[in-house]
C-alpha positions, 0 to 999 in steps of 0.5 A: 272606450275606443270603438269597437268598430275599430279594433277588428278590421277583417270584414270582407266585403259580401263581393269578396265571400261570394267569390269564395263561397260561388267556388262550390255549391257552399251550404256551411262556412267555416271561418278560422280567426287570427285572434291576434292577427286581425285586431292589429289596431288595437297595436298601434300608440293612440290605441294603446294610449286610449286602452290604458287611459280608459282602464285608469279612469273608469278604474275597470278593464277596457273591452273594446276587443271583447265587445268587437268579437260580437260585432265581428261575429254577427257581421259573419253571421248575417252575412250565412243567414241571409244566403241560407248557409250555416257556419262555425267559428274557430278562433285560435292564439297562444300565450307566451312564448312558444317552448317548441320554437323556441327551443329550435330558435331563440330569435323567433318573433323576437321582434314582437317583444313587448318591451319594443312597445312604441318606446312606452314607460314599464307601467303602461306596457304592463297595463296594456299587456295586463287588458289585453290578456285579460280581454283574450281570457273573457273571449275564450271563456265566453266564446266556447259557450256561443252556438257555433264558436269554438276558441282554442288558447294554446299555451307556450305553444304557437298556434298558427297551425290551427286551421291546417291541423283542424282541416288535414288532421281533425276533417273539419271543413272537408265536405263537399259542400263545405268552405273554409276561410281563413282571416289572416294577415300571416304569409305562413298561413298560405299553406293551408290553401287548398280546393275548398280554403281560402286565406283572406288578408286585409292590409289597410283598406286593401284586401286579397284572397289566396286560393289553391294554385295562387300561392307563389304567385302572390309570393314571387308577384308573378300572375303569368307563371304555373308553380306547385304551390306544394313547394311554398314551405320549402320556398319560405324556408329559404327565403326565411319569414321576416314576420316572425323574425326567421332568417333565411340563407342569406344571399336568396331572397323572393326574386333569386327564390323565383329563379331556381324555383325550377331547379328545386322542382326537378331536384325534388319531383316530389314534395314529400321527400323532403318533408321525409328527409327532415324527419330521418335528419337527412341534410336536404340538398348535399347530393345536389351536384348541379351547378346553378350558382344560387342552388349551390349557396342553398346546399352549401349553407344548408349542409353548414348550418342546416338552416332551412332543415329549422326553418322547416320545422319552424314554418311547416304546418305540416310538420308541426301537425304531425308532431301534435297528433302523434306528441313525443313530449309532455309539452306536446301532448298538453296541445293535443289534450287542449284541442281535443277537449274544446273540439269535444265541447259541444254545449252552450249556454242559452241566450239568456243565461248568458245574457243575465250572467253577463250582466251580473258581471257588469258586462253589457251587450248589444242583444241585438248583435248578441241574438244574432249569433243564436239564430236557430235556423243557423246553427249546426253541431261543431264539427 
């Protein structure tokens, strides 16, 4: 089996969560997971190799992701246990292609295809594909019976705005006492930085923490300037998201972006305008009338192609959020009914029982890594 130490590579050193959680007189953590995001090992070729080899083998699914959820989640855990903090644990990801995004613009994440898959014949794609699904499919399923755990499967439908929608919509991690860790590689996720929220990125051997009033300045690589990180949204949807194959206007990357940042500031004092503009199908910029030339190839692309009013509606949280708590379409109201019922679940199994049924499955377990997670001091209802 490949090693389960491997597949999940999001651990944050207890330097970097007492940074965070020194922020606030912390008593709980809620930490959010980018089920796909974090386990970006498991994509590379020799994994992918290993993973289909195991399976034809053995002639049984390799769960190496599965069985590295439990070490991730007792790494967590222990960590709360031994500063007396309680914690929970959202992890969120979709299947499929997201109908939403899609229907706004074909090309979204089209570079994540699996038939891009390292040049691989259809057989082991499929394979992998196939273990992988299923890996994700035992997690949800085993994952919304643990103390504390919460697992959210969106399907057709992106789940990125998970922790945004949690925290702003559903009031989880809002108390004063409270702090939210979000573990994610994905720059769209930096939206959700607020008082008490943080992103943690890990990119090799290499980690960073993205707080409030931090945003552009990760982004424009610029550790001297203020910004108003309320204007990342607009940012990015200029710019566009390369990870998630969205065009931006061409001509205006992250420096040109830094340059007018100060033009679009005093254009739109306030943020939520455009967020309204967008929702009455106001074109953003065509009452521009000054004459900063990169602003001008904004306005003009925008009124053209309406390119940043799609990108808005494709990167904002926000945005999507709203859709989801008040849903206008079928498609819509079946995430806001998915959310709402693992949100409401808030039983488990006890150890044991889960343990035996485990086994009886020819699942086995470290119990040690696995009692941890029911460390009874530690638990507090979901909420």
């Amino acid at each position: 089996m490949l090693s389960t130490a491997n597949v999940i590579t999001f651990f944050a050193s207890y330097d970097v969560l007492n940074s965070i959680v020194s922020t606030r007189e912390t008593s709980h953590i809620n930490f959010f997971i980018d089920l796909k995001n974090v386990v970006q090992s498991l994509y590379r070729k020799d994994a992918i190799e290993i993973i289909t080899e195991n399976t034809k083998q053995f002639n049984s699914l390799d769960l190496s992701l599965f069985h590295s959820i439990f070490n991730f989640l007792s790494y967590y855990k222990v960590y709360c246990i031994k500063k007396g903090l309680t914690c929970n644990f959202y992890f969120f990801f979709e299947t499929g292609d997201s109908t939403y995004h899609q229907t706004l613009y074909k090309k979204y994440k089209s570079n994540r295809k699996i038939d891009k898959l390292f040049g691989f014949d259809t057989e082991t794609k499929e394979l992998f594909y196939l273990v992988f699904q299923k890996n994700l499919g035992l997690i949800e399923k085993i994952g919304n019976k643990l103390p504390n755990v919460k697992v959210i499967k969106l399907d057709l439908f992106e789940a990125d705005f998970i922790p945004y929608y949690l925290i702003n919509y559903k009031n989880i991690g809002n108390d004063d006492n409270d702090v939210n860790i979000i573990l994610s590689n994905d720059h769209d996720m930096w939206q959700c930085a607020n008082d008490n929220t943080f992103i943690y990125s890990r990119y090799g051997k290499r980690s960073k923490v993205i707080s409030k009033g931090k945003v552009l300045n990760n982004l424009f690589k610029d550790s001297d300037k203020i910004y108003n990180d309320d204007y990342y949204t607009l940012i990015l949807s200029i710019i566009g998201d390369k990870s998630d194959n969205i065009e931006g206007i061409k001509g205006i990357g992250e420096k040109r972006a830094d340059i007018i940042y100060d033009e679009l500031a005093r254009f739109y004092p306030d943020p939520s305008i455009f967020l309204s503009k967008i929702k009455e199908n106001i074109p953003l910029f065509d009452d521009y009338n000054g004459d900063n030339k990169y602003m001008i190839i904004v306005r003009n692309q925008e009124n053209e192609f309406r390119t940043v009013t799609r990108n808005m509606q494709l990167i904002s949280f926000e945005i999507i959020s709203r859709l989801i708590n008040d849903p206008t379409k079928l498609y819509l109201l079946e995430v806001h009914k998915k959310i709402e019922s693992v949100l409401e679940n808030n039983s488990y199994i006890k150890f044991e029982n889960l343990v035996e049924a485990l086994k009886r499955s020819q699942i086995y377990v470290d119990e040690d890594i696995f009692g941890s997670l029911y460390y009874a001091n530690n638990i507090r209802t979901n909420k």
